[in-house]
Wavefront OBJ file of the C-alpha trace (Angstrom):
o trace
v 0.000 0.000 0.000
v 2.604 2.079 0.674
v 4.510 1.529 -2.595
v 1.233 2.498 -4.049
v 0.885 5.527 -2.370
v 4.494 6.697 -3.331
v 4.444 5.481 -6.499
v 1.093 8.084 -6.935
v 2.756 10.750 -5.367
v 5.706 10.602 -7.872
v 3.757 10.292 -10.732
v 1.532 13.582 -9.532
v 4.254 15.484 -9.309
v 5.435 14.316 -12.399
v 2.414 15.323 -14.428
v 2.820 18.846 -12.829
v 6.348 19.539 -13.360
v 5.761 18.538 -17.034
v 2.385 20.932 -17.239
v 4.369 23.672 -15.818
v 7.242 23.070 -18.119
v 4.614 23.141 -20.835
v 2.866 26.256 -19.431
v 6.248 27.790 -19.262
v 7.462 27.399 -22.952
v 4.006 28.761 -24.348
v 4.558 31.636 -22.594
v 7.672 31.482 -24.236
v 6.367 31.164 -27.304
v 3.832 33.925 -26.992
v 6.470 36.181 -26.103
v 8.466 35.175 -29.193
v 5.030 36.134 -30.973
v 4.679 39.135 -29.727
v 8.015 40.563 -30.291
v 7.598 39.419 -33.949
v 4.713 41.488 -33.774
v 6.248 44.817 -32.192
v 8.979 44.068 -35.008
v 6.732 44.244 -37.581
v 5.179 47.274 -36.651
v 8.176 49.212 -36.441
v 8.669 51.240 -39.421
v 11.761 50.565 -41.322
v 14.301 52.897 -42.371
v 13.018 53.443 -45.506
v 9.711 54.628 -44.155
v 11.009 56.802 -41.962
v 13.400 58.519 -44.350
v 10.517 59.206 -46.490
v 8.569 60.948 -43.440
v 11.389 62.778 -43.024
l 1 2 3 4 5 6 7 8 9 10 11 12 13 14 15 16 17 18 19 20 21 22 23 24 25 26 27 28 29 30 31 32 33 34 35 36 37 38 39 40 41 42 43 44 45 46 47 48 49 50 51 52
């Protein structure tokens, strides 16, 4: 019973580590996004000499 209960136990806190390492590389990956974003909406040199 007691292996049992260990064994549970490591496997639960297995599953979470793994959903927070999950949780942690799509917020990653949504950061990655959104700088894309803020780099895409920067004007470009070009643009900018012409407002100039």
């Amino acid at each position: 019973m007691l292996n049992y209960r260990l064994n549970k136990r490591l496997r639960d806190i297995t599953k979470r580590k793994e959903n927070s390492n999950r949780e942690r590389e799509r917020e990653r990956e949504r950061e990655r996004e959104r700088e894309r974003e803020r780099e895409t909406d920067r004007p470009t040199d070009k643009q900018i000499d012409k407002e100039i």
